[in-house]
N, C-alpha and C positions, 0 to 999 in steps of 0.2 A: 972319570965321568964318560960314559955312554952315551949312544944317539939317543938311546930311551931316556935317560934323562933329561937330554935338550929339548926333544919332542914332547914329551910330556905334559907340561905347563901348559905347553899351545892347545894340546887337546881339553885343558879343565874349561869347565860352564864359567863364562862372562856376566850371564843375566840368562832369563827367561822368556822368551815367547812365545806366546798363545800357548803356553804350558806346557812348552819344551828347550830343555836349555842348549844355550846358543855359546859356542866352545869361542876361543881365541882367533882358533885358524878361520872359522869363517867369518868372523868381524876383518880378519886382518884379510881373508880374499876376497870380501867384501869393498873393501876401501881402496886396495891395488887395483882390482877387478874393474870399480869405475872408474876412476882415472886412467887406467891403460888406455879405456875404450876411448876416451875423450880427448886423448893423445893422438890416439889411430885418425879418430876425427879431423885433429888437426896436421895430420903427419909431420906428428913431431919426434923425432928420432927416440926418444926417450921410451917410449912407448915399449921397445923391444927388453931392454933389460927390467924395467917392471913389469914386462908381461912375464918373464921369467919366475922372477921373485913371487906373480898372483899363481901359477901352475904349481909351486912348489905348493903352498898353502892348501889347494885344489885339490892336490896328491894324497893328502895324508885326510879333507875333510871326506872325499868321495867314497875311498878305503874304507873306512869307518862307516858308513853309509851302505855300505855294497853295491855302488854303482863302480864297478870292477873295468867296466870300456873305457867311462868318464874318469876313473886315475891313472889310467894306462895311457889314455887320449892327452893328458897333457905331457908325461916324458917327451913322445912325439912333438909335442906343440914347445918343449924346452927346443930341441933339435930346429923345427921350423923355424923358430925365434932368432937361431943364429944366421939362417940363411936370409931369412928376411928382414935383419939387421945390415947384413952383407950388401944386399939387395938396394934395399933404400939411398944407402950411398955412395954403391959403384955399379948399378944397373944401367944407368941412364945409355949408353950407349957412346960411340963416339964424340967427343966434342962437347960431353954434359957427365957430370956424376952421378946425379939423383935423377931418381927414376919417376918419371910423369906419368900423370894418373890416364889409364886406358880402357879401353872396350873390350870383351872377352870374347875372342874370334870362336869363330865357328865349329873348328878343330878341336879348341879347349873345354869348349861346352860339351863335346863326346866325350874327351878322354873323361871330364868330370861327372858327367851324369850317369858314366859307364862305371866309374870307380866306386862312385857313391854308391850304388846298385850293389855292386857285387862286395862289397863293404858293410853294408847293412846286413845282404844274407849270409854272407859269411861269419860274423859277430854274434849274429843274432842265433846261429846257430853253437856255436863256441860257449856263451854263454851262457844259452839253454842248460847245456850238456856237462859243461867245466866247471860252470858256480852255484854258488844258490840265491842268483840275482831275481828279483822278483820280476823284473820289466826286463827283460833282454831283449826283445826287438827293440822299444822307448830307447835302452841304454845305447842299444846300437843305431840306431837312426841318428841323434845328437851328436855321436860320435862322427858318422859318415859327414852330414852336415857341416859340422866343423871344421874337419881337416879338408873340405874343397873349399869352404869357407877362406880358410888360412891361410889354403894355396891363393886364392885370389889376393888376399892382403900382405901376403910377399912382395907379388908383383904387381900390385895397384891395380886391381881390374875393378872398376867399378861396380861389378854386378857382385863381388864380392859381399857387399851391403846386404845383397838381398837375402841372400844364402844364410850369414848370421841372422836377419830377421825371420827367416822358417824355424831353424834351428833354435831358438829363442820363443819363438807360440809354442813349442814342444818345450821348450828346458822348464819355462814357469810354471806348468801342472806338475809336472815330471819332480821336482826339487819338493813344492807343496806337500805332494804326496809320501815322500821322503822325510816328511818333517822339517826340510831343511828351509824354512820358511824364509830366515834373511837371505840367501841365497838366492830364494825365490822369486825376491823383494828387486834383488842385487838385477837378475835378467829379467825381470820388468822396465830398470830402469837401462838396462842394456837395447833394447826397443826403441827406446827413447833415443838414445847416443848413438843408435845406426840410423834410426831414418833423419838428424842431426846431420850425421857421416855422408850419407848418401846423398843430400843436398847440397853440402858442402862439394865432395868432389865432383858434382855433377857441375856444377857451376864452375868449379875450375877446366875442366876438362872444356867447356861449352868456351869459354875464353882463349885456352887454346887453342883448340880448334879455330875460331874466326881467326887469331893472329896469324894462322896456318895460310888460311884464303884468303889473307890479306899479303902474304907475302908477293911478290909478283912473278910468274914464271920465268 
């Protein structure tokens, strides 16, 4: 037995929607996909090795799809997954393990707005030239989005939230128009579980902080 035979199954049609059939893989990246997010939500460790298991799924629906950035974009996001596994439980610094949720300094909103930048044209050009993706800028903007995205959610930066919520108003027409309509469905309800997320940590962060100025000098 072959990969192709393991793989296989996961790609046959599950059911039908709005007249297009809906394979294995994306019912099953569907299902990992929101509960990751609701994990991340609650930063709950668990989150990293199911986000693993939702990219592999991702890998093989995107492919199939011809969104060629977007299955490339999660190997990447397997690799993220382990430093941000890493991360969550020995980041915190001296005297603490886990890593407390933060603001995204000044510094980091360059390197990332400059990455994201030069990550989009560079993709967008790649994929023009290299495939036969219909949307190669779309492909590549969600892609750039993401991986600063991800980078924030290694390291608990708050604004990390907002990043997946741009990247997310783009992924829902973007998947639609792909046909990949549970998908579509899937980061709709990912909108949801970030401004969730974003509430959440903002309110944690608001709490420590005061303990912070309550401490006494």
């Amino acid at each position: 037995m072959d990969l192709a035979d393991v793989l296989g199954p996961l790609q046959l049609p599950l059911f039908t929607l709005l007249g297009t059939p809906v394979s294995w893989t994306e019912v099953l990246g569907f299902g990992s996909g929101a509960l990751c997010v609701w994990l991340v939500a609650r930063q709950h460790i668990a989150n990293w090795p199911l986000g693993i298991a939702n990219n592999v799924f991702f890998v093989l629906l995107f492919t199939q799809a011809g969104l060629y950035a977007d299955a490339g974009l999660q190997v990447v996001f397997i690799a993220l997954a382990g430093y941000g596994w890493w991360a969550w439980t020995h980041g915190g610094g001296p005297g603490s393990d886990a890593l407390p949720v933060r603001r995204t300094t000044r510094t980091e909103w360059t390197w990332l707005l400059t990455a994201g930048a030069v990550g989009t044209l560079g993709l967008t050009l790649l994929l023009d030239r290299a495939t036969d993706s219909t949307v190669p800028f779309w492909d590549a903007l969600t892609t750039a989005l993401s991986l600063t995205a991800t980078y924030g959610q290694c390291r608990k930066r708050l604004e990390s939230w907002w990043l997946w919520i741009a990247a997310d108003v783009v992924y829902v027409p973007l998947y639609a128009y792909k046909e990949l309509y549970l998908t579509s469905l899937l980061y709709l309800g990912f909108m949801t579980l970030c401004v969730l997320g974003l509430r959440g940590w903002t309110r944690e962060l608001t709490v420590r902080q005061s303990r912070l100025e309550e401490v006494p000098a």
